[in-house]
N, C-alpha and C positions, 0 to 999 in steps of 0.2 A: 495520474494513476488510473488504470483500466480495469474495473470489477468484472465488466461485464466482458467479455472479449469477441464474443460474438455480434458487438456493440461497439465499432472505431471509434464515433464518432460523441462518444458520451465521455466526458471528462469529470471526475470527483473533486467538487471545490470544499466539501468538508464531511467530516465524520463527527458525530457526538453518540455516545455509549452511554448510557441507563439502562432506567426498566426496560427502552425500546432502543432499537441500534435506526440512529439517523445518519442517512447518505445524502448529502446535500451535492447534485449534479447539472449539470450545464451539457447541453449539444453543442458543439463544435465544427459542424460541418458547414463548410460554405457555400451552400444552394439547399433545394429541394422541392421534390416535382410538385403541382399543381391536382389535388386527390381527382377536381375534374375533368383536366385537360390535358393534365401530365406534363406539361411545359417546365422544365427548369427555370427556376429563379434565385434571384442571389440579393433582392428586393427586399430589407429588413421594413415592416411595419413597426412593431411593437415585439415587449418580451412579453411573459405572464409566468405562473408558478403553477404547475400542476403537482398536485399528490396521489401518488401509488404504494400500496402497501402490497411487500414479496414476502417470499416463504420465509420463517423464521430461521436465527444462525445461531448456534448454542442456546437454543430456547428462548432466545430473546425474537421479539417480533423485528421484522425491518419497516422504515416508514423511508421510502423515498421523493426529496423534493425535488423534482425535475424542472428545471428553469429553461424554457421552449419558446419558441420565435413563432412571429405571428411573418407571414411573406406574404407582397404581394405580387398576384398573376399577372404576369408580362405579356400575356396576351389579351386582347384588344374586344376580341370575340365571347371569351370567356365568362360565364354566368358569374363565378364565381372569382372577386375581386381581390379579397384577403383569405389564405388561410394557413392553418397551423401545419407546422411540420409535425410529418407523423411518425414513429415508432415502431412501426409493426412488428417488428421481432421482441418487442417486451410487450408494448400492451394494445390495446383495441382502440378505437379513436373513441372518447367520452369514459373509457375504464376507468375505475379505480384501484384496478387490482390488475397487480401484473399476469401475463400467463400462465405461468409459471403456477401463482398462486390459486388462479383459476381451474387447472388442472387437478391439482391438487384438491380442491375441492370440490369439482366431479367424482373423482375419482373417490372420494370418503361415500359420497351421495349412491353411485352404483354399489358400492360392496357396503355399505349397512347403512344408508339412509340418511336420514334429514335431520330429525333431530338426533339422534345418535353420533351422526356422520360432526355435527354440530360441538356438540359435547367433545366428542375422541380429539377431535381439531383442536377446541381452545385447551385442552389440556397438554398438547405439544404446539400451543404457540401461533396456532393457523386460525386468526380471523373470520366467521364466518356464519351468518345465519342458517337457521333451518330452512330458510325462505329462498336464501342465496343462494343454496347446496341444491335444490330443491329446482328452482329455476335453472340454474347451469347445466342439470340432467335434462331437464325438458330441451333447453335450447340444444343439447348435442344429439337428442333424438331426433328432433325437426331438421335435422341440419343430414343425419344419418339416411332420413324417409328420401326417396327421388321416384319421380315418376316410371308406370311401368313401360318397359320397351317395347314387349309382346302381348297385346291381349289373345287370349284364346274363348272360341265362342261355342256352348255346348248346343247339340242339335235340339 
């Protein structure tokens, strides 16, 4: 079954519903590139479990188990000899929170704040410190700032 659709390659091995909604899900794709050399591989290492928490769905929180493959680089050259396939249309490489959920809590942080933004959240269900909310506005600021093009110099 396919939750995510913008996500082929993610397959749902289980569902359990309580106070929280758990997606227990697996990758399916047979390769993936190398983050530092970009190299395809199809070289399983090992598996692991990682954990993502996404926006909540009828007021219940989501806790995603994602079950991810460690590869190794098939190149020779390559500093970097095993690594994890990555995700990037759901989450960031080391996240615990999906995109999705991250956005979501920028976006509470710009329009009222940290702890506020904090508060409004866990009462529909969105995970999420003052501290979280907090940092996630700073890192979209830093990310916003670019250096200037033109300097102008007065006489």
């Amino acid at each position: 079954m396919i939750i995510f659709p913008d996500l082929p390659h993610i397959e749902v091995e289980g569902v359990e519903v309580a106070e929280e909604i758990t997606l227990t899900l697996r990758t399916t794709s047979p390769t993936a590139p190398c983050p530092s050399c970009e190299i395809i591989s199809s070289r399983i290492q090992s598996r692991y479990t990682r954990m993502l928490r996404d926006l909540p769905s009828v007021g219940r929180p989501i806790l995603l188990i994602m079950h991810v493959r460690r590869f190794f680089c098939t190149k020779s050259t390559c500093t970097q000899k095993i690594f994890v396939e990555r995700l990037p249309d759901l989450c960031c490489p080391y996240a615990q929170r999906t995109k999705r959920l991250q956005e979501a809590l920028r976006q509470l942080g710009l329009s009222i704040g940290g702890q506020r933004g904090a508060d409004v959240g866990s009462e529909h269900g969105i995970s999420g410190s003052r501290d979280t909310i907090l940092r996630l506005v700073h890192q979209s600021e830093q990310l916003a700032k670019s250096e200037p093009h033109v300097i102008g110099l007065d006489d």
